[in-house]
mmCIF file of the N, C-alpha and C atoms, coordinates in Angstrom:
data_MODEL
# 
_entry.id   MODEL 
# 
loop_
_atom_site.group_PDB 
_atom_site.id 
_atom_site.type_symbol 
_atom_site.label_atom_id 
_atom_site.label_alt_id 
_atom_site.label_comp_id 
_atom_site.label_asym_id 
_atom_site.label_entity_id 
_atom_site.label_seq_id 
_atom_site.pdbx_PDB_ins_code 
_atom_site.Cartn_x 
_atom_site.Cartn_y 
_atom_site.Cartn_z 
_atom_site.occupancy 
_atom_site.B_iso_or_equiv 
_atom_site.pdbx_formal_charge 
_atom_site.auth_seq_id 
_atom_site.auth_comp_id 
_atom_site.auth_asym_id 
_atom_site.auth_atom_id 
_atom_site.pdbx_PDB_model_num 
ATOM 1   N N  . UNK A 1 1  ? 0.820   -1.180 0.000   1.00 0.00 ? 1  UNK A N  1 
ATOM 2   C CA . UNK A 1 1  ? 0.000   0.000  0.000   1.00 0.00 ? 1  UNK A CA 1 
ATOM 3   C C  . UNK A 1 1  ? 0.871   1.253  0.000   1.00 0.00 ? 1  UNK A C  1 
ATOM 4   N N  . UNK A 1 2  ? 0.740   2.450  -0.491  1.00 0.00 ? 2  UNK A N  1 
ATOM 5   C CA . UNK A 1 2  ? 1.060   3.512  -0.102  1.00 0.00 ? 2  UNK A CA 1 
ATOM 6   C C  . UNK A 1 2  ? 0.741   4.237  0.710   1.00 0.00 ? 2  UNK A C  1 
ATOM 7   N N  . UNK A 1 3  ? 1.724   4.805  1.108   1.00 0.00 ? 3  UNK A N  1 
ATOM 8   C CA . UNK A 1 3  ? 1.417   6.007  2.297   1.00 0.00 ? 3  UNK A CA 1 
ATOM 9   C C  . UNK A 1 3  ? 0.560   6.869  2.278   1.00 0.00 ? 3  UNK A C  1 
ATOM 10  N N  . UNK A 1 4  ? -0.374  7.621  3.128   1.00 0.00 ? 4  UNK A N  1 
ATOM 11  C CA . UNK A 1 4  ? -1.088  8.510  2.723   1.00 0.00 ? 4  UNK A CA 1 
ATOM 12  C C  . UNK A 1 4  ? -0.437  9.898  3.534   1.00 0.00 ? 4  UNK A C  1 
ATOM 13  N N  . UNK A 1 5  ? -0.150  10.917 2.595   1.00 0.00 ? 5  UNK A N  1 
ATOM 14  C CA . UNK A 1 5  ? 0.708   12.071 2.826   1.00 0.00 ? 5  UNK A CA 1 
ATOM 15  C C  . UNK A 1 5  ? -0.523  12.691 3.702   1.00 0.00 ? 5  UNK A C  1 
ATOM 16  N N  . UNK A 1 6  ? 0.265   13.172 4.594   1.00 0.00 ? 6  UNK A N  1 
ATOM 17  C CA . UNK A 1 6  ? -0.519  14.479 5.766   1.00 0.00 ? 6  UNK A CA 1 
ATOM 18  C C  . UNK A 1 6  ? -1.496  15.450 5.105   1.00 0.00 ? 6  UNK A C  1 
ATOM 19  N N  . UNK A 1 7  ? -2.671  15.451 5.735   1.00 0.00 ? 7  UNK A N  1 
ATOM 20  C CA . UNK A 1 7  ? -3.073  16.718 4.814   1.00 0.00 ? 7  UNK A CA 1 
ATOM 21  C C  . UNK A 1 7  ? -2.789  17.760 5.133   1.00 0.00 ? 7  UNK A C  1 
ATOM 22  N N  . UNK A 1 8  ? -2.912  19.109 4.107   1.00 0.00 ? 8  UNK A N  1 
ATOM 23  C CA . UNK A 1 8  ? -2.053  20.211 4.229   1.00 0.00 ? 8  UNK A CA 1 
ATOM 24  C C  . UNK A 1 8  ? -3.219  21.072 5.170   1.00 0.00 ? 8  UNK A C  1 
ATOM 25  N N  . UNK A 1 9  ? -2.496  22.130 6.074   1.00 0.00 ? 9  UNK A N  1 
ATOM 26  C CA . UNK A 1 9  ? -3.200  23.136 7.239   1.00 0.00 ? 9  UNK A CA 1 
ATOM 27  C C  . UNK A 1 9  ? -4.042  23.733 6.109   1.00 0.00 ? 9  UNK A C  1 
ATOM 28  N N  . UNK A 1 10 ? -4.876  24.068 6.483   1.00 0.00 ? 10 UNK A N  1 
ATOM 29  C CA . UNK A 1 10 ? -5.855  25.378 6.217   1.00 0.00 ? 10 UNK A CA 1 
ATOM 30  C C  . UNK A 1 10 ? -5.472  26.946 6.300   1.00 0.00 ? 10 UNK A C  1 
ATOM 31  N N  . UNK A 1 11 ? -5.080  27.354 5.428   1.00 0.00 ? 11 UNK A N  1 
ATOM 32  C CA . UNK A 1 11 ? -4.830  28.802 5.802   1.00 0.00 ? 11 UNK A CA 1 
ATOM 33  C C  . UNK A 1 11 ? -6.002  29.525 6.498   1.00 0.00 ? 11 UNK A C  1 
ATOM 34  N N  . UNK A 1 12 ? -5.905  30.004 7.185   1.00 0.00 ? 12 UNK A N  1 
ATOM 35  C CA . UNK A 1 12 ? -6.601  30.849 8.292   1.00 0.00 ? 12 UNK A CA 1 
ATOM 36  C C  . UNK A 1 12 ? -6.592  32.125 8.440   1.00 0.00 ? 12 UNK A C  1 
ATOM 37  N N  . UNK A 1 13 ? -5.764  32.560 7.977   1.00 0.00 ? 13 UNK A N  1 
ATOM 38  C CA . UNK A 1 13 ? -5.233  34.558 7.868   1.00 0.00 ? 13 UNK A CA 1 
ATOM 39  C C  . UNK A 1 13 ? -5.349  34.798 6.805   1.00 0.00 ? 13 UNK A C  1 
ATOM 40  N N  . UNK A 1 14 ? -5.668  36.168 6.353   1.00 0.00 ? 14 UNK A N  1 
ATOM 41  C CA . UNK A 1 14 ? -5.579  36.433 5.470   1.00 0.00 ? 14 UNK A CA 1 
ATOM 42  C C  . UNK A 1 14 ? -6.114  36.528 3.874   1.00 0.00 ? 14 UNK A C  1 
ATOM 43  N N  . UNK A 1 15 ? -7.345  35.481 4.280   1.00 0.00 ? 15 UNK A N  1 
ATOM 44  C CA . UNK A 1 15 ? -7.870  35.163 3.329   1.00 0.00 ? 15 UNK A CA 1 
ATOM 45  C C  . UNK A 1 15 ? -8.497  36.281 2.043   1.00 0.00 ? 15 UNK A C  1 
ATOM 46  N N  . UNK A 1 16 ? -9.177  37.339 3.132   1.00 0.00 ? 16 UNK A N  1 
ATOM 47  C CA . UNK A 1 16 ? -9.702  38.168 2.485   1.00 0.00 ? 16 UNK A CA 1 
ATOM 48  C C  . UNK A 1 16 ? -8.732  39.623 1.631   1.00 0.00 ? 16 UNK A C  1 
ATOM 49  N N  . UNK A 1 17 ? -7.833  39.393 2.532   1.00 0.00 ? 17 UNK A N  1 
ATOM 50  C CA . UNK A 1 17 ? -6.730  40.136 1.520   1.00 0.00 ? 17 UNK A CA 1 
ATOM 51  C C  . UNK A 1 17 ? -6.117  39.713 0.168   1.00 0.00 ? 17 UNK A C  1 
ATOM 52  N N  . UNK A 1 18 ? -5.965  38.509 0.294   1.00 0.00 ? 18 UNK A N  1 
ATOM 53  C CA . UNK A 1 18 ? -5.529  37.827 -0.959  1.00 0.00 ? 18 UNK A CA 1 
ATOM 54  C C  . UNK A 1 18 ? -7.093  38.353 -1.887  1.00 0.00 ? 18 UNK A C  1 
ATOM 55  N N  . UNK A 1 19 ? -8.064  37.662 -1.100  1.00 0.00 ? 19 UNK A N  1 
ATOM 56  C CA . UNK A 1 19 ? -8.828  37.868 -2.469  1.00 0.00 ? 19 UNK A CA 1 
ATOM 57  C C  . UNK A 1 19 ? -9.379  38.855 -2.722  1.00 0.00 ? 19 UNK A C  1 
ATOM 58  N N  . UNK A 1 20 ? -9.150  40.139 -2.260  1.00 0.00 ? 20 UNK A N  1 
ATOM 59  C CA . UNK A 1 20 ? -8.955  41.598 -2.428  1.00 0.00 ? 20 UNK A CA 1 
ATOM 60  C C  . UNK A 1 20 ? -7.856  41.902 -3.671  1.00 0.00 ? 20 UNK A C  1 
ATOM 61  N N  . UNK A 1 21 ? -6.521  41.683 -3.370  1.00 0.00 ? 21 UNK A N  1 
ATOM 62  C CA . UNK A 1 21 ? -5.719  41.982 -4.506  1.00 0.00 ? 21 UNK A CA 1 
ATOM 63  C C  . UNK A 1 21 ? -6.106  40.829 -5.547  1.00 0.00 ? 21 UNK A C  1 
ATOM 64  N N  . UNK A 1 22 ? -6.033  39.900 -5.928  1.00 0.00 ? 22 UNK A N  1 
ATOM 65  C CA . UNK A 1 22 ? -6.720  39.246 -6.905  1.00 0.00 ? 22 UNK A CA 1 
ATOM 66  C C  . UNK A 1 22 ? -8.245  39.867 -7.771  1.00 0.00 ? 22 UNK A C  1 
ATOM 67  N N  . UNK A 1 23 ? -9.069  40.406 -7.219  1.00 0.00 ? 23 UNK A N  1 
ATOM 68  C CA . UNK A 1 23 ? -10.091 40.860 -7.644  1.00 0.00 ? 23 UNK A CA 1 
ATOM 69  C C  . UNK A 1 23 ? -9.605  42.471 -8.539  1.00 0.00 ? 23 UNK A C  1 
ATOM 70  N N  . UNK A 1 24 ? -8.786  42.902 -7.415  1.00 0.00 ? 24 UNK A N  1 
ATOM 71  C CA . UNK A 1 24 ? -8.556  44.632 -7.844  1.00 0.00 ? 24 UNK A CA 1 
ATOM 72  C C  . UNK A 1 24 ? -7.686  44.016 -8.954  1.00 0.00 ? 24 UNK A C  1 
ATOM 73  N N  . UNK A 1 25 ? -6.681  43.286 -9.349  1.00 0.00 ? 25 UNK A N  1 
ATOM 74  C CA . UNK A 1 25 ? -6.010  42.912 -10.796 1.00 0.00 ? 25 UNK A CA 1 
ATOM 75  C C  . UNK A 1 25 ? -7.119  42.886 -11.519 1.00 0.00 ? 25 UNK A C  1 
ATOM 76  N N  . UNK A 1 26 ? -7.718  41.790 -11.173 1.00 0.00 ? 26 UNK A N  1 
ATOM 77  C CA . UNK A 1 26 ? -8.876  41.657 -12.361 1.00 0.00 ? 26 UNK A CA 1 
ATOM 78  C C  . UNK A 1 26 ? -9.648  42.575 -12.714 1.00 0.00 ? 26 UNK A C  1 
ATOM 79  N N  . UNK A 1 27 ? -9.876  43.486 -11.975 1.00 0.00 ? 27 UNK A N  1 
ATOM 80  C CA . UNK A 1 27 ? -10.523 44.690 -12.157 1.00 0.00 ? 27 UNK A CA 1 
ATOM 81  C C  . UNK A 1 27 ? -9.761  45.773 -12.926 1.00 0.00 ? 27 UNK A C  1 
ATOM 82  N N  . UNK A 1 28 ? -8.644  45.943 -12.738 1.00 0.00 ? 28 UNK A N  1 
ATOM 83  C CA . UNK A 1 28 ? -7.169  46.815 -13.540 1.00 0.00 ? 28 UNK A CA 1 
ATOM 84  C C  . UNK A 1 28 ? -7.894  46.343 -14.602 1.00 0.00 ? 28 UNK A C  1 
ATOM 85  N N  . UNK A 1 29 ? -7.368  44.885 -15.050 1.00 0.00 ? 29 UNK A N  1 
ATOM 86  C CA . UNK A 1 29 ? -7.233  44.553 -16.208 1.00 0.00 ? 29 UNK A CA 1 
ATOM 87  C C  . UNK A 1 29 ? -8.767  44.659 -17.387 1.00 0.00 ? 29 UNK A C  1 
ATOM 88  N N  . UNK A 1 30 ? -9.718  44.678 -16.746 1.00 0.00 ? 30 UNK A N  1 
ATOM 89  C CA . UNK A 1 30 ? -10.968 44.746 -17.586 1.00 0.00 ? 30 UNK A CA 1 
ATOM 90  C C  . UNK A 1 30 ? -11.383 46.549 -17.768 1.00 0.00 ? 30 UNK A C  1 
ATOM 91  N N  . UNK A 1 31 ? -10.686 47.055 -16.862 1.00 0.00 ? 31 UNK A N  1 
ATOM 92  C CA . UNK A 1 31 ? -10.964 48.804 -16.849 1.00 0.00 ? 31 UNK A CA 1 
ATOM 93  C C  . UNK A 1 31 ? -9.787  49.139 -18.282 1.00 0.00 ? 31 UNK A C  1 
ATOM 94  N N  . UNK A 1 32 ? -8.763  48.211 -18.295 1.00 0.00 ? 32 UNK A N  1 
ATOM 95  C CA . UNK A 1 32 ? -7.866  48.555 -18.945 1.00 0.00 ? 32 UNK A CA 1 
ATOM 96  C C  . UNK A 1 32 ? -7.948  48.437 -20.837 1.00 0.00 ? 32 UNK A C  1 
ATOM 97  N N  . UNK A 1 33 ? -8.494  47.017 -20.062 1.00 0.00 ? 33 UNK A N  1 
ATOM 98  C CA . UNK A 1 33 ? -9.400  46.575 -22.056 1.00 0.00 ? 33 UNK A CA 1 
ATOM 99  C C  . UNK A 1 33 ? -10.509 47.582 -22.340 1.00 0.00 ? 33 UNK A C  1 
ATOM 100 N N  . UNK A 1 34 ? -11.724 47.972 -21.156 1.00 0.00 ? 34 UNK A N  1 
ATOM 101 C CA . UNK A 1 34 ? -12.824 48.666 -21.970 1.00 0.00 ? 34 UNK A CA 1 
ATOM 102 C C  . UNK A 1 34 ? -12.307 49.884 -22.338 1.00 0.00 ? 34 UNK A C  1 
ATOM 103 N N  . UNK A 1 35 ? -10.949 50.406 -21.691 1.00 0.00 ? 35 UNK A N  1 
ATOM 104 C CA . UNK A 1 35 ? -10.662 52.023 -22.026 1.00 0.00 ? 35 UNK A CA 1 
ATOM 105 C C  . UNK A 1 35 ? -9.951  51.919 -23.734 1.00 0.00 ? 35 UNK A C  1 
ATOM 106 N N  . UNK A 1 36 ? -9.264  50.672 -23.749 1.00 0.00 ? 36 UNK A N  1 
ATOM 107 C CA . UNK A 1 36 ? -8.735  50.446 -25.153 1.00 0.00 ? 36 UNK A CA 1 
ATOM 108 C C  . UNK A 1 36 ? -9.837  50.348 -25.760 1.00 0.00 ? 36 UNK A C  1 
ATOM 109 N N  . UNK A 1 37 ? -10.634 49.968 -25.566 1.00 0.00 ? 37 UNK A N  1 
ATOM 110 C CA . UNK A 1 37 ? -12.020 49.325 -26.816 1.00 0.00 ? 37 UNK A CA 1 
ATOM 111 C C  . UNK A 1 37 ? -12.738 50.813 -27.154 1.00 0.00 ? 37 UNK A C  1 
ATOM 112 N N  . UNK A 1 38 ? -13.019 51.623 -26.070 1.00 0.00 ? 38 UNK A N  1 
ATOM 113 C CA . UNK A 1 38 ? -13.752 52.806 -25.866 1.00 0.00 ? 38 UNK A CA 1 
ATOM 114 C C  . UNK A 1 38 ? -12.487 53.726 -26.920 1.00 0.00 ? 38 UNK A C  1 
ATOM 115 N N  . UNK A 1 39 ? -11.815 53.959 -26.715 1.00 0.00 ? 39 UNK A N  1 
ATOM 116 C CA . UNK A 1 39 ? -10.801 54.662 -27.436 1.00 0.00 ? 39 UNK A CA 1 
ATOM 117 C C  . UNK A 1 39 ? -10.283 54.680 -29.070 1.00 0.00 ? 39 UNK A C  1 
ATOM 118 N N  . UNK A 1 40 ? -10.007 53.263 -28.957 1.00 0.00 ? 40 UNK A N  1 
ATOM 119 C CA . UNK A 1 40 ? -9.397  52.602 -30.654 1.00 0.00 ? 40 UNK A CA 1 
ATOM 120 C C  . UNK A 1 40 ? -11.012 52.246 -31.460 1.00 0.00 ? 40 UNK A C  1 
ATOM 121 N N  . UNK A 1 41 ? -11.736 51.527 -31.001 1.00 0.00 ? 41 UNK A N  1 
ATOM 122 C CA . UNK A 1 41 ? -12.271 50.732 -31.659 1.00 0.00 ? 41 UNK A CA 1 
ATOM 123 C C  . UNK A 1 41 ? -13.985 51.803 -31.921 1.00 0.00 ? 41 UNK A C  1 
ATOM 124 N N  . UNK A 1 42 ? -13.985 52.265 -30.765 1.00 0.00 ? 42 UNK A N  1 
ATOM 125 C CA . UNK A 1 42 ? -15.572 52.910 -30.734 1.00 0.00 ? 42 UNK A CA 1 
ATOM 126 C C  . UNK A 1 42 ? -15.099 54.276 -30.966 1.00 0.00 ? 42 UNK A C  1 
ATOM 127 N N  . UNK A 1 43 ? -14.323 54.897 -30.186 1.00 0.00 ? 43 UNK A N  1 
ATOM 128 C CA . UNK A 1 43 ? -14.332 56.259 -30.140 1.00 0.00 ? 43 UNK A CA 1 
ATOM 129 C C  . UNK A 1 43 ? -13.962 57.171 -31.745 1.00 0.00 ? 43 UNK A C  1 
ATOM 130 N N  . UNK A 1 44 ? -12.373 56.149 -32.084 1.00 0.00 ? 44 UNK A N  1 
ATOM 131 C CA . UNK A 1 44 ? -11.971 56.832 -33.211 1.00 0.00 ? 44 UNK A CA 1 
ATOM 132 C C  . UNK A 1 44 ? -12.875 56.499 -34.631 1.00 0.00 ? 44 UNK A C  1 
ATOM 133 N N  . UNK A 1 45 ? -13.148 55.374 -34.501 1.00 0.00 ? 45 UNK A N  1 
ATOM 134 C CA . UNK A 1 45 ? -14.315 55.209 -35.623 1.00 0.00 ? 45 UNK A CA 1 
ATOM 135 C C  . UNK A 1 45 ? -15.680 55.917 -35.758 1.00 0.00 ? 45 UNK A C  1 
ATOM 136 N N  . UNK A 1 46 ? -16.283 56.116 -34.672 1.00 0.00 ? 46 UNK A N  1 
ATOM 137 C CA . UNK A 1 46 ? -17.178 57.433 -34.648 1.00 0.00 ? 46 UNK A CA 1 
ATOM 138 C C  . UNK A 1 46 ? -17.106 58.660 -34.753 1.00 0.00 ? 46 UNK A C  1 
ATOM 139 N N  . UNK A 1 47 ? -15.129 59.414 -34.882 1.00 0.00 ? 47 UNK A N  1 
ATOM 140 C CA . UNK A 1 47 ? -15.225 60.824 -34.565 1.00 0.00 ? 47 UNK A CA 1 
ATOM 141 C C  . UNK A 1 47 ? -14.925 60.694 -36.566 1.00 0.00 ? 47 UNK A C  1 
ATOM 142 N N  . UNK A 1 48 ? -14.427 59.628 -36.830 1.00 0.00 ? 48 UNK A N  1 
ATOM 143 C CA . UNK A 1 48 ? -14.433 59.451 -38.858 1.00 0.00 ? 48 UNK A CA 1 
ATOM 144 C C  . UNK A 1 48 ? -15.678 59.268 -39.170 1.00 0.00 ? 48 UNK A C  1 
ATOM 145 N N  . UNK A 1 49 ? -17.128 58.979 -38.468 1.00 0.00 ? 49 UNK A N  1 
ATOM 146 C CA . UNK A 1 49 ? -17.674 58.691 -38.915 1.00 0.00 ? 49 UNK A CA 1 
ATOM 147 C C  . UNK A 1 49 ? -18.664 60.612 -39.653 1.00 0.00 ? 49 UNK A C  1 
ATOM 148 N N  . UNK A 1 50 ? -18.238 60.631 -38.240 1.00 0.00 ? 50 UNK A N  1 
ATOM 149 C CA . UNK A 1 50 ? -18.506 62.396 -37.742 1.00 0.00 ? 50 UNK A CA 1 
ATOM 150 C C  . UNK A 1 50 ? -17.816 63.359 -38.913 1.00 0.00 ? 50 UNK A C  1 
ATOM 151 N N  . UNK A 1 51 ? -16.545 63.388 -39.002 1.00 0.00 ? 51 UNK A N  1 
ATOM 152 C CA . UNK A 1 51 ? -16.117 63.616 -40.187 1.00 0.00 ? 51 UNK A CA 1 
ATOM 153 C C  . UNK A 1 51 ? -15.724 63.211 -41.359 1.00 0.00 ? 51 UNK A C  1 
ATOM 154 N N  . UNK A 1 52 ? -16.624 62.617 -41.900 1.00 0.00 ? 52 UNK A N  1 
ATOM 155 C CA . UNK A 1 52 ? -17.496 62.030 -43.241 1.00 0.00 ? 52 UNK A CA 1 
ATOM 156 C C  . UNK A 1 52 ? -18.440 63.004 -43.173 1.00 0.00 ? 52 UNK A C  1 
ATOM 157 N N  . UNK A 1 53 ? -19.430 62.366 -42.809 1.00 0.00 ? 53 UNK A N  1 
ATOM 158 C CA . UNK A 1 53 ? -20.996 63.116 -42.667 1.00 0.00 ? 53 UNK A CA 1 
ATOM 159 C C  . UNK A 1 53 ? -20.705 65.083 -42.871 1.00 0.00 ? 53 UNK A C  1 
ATOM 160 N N  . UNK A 1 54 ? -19.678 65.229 -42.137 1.00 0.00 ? 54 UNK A N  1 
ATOM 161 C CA . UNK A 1 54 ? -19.312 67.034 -42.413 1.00 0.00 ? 54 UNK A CA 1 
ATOM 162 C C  . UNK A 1 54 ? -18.525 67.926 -43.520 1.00 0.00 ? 54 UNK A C  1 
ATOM 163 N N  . UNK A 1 55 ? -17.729 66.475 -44.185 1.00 0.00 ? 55 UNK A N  1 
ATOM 164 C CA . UNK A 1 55 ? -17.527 66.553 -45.373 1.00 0.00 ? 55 UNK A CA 1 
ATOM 165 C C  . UNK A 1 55 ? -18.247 67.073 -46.185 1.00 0.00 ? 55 UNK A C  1 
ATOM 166 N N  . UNK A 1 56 ? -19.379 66.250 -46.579 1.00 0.00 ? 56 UNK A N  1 
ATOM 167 C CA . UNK A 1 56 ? -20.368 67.092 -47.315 1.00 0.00 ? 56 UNK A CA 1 
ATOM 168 C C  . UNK A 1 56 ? -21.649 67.787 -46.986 1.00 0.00 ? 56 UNK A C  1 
ATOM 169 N N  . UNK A 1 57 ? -21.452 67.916 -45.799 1.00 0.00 ? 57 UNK A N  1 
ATOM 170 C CA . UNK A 1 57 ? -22.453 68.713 -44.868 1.00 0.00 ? 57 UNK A CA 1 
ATOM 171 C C  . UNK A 1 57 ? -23.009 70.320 -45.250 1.00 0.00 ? 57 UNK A C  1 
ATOM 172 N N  . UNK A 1 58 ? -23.857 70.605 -45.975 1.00 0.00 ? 58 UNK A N  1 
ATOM 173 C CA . UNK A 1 58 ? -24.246 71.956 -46.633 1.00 0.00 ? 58 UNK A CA 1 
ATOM 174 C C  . UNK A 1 58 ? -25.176 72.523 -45.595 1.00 0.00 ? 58 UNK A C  1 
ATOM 175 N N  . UNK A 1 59 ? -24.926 73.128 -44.553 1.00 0.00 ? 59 UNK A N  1 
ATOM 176 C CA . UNK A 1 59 ? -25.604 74.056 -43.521 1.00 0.00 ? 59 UNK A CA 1 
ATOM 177 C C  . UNK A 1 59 ? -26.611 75.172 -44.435 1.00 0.00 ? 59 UNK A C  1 
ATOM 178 N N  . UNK A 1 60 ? -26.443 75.812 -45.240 1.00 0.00 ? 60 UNK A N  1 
ATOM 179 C CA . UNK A 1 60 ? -27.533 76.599 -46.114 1.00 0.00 ? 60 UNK A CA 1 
ATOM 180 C C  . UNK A 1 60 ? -28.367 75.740 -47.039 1.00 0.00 ? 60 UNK A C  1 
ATOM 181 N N  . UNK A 1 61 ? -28.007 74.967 -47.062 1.00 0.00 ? 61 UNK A N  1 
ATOM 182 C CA . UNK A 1 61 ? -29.315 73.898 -48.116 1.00 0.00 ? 61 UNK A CA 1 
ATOM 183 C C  . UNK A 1 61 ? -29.825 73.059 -46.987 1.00 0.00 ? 61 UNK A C  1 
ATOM 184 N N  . UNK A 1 62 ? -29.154 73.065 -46.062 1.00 0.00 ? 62 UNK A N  1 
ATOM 185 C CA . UNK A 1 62 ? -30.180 72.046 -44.970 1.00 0.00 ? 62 UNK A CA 1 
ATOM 186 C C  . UNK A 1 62 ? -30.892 73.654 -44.657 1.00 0.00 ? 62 UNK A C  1 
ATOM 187 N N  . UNK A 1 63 ? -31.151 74.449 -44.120 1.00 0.00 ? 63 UNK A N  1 
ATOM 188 C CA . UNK A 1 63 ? -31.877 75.379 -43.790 1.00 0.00 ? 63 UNK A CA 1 
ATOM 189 C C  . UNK A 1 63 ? -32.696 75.717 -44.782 1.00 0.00 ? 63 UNK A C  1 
ATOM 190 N N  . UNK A 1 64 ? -32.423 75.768 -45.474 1.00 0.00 ? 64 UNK A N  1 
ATOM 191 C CA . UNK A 1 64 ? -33.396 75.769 -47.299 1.00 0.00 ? 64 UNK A CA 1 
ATOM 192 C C  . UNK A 1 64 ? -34.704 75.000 -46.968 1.00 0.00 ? 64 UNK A C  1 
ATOM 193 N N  . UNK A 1 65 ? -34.268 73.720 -46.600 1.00 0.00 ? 65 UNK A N  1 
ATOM 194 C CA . UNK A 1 65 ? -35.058 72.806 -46.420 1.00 0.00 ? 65 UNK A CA 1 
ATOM 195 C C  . UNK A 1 65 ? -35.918 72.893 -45.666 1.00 0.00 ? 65 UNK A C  1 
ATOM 196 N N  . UNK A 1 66 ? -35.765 73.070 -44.369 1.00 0.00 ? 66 UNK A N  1 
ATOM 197 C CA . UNK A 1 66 ? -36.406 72.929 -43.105 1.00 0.00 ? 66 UNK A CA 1 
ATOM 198 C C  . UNK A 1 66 ? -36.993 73.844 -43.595 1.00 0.00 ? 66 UNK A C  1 
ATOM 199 N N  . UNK A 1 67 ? -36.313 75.347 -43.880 1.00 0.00 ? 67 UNK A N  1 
ATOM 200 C CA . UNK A 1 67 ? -37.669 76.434 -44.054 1.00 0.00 ? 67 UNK A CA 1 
ATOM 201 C C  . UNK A 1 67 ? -38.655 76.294 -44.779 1.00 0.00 ? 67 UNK A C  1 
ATOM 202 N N  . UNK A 1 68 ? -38.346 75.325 -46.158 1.00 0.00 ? 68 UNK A N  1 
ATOM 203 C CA . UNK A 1 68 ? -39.611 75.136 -47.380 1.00 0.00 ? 68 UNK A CA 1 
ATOM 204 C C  . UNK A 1 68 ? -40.422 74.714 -46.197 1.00 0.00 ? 68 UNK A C  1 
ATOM 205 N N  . UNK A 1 69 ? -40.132 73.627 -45.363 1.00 0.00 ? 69 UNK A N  1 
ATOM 206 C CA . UNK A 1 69 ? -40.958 72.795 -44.872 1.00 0.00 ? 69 UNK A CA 1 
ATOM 207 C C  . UNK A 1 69 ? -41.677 73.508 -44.020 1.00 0.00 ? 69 UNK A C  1 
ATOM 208 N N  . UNK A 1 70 ? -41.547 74.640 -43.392 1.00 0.00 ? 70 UNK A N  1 
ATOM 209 C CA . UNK A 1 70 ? -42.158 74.951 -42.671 1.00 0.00 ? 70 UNK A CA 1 
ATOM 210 C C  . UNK A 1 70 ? -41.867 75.350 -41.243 1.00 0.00 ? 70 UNK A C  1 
ATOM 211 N N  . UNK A 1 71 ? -40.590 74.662 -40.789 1.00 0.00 ? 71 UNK A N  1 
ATOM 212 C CA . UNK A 1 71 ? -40.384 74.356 -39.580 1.00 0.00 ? 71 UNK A CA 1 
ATOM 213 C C  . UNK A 1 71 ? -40.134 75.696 -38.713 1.00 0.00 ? 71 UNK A C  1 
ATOM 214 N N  . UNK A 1 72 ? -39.620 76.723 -39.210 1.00 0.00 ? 72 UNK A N  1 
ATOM 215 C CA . UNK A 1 72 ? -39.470 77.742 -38.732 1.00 0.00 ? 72 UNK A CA 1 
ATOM 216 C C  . UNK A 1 72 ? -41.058 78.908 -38.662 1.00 0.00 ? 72 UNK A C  1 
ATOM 217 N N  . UNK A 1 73 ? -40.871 79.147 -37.304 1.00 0.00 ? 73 UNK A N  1 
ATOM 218 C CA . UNK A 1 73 ? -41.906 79.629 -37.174 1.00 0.00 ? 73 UNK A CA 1 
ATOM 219 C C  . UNK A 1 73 ? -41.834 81.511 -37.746 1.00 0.00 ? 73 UNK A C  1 
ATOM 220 N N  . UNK A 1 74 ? -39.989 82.290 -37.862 1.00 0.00 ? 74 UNK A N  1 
ATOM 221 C CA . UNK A 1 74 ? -39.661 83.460 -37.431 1.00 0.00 ? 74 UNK A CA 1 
ATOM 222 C C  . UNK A 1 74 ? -39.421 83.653 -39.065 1.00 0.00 ? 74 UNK A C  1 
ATOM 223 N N  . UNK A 1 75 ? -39.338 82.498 -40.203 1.00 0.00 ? 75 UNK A N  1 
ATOM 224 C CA . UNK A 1 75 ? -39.312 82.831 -41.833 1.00 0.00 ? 75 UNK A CA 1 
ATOM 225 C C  . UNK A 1 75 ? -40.452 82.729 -42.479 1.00 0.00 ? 75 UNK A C  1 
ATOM 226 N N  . UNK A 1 76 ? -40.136 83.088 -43.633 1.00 0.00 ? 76 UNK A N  1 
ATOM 227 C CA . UNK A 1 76 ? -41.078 82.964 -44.679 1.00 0.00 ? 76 UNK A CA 1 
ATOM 228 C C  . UNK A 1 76 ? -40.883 81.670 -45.043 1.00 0.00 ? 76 UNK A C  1 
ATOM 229 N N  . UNK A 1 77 ? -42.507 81.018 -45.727 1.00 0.00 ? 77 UNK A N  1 
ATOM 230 C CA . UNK A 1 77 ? -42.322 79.654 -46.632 1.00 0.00 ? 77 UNK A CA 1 
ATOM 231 C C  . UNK A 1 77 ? -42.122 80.240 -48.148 1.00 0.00 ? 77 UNK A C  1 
ATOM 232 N N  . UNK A 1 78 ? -41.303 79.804 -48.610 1.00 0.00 ? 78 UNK A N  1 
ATOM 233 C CA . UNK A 1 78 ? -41.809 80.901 -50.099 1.00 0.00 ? 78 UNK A CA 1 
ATOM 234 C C  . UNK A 1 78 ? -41.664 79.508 -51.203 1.00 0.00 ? 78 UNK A C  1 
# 
């Protein structure tokens, strides 16, 4: 037969500190990915998306518009 090795103590101290710094890493590390994702992936692709759209963005023919339509209460419809 073989021996059966001692079983090992129970740590008793400390427990909640360990799993304090273990959690706050894990926490670093997921604050660290969403700020990359928020930045590279969402942020800069929306501020190109932003300037596209202003590229050809005509501020006096959009007002053209709205006024045919009506929307202004202080112009003429003509």
């Amino acid at each position: 037969m073989s021996e059966l090795s001692p079983l090992k103590k129970p740590q008793m101290r400390s427990l909640l500190h360990q799993q304090i710094k273990k959690n706050l890493a894990l926490v670093g590390i997921s604050v660290l990915a969403a700020g990359i994702y928020m930045r590279f992936i969402f942020g800069d692709g929306r501020k190109q998306k932003y300037a596209d759209f202003y590229k050809t963005y005509d501020i006096e023919k959009e007002f053209e518009r709205q006024r045919k339509k009506g929307l202004f209460d202080s112009c003429d419809t003509k």
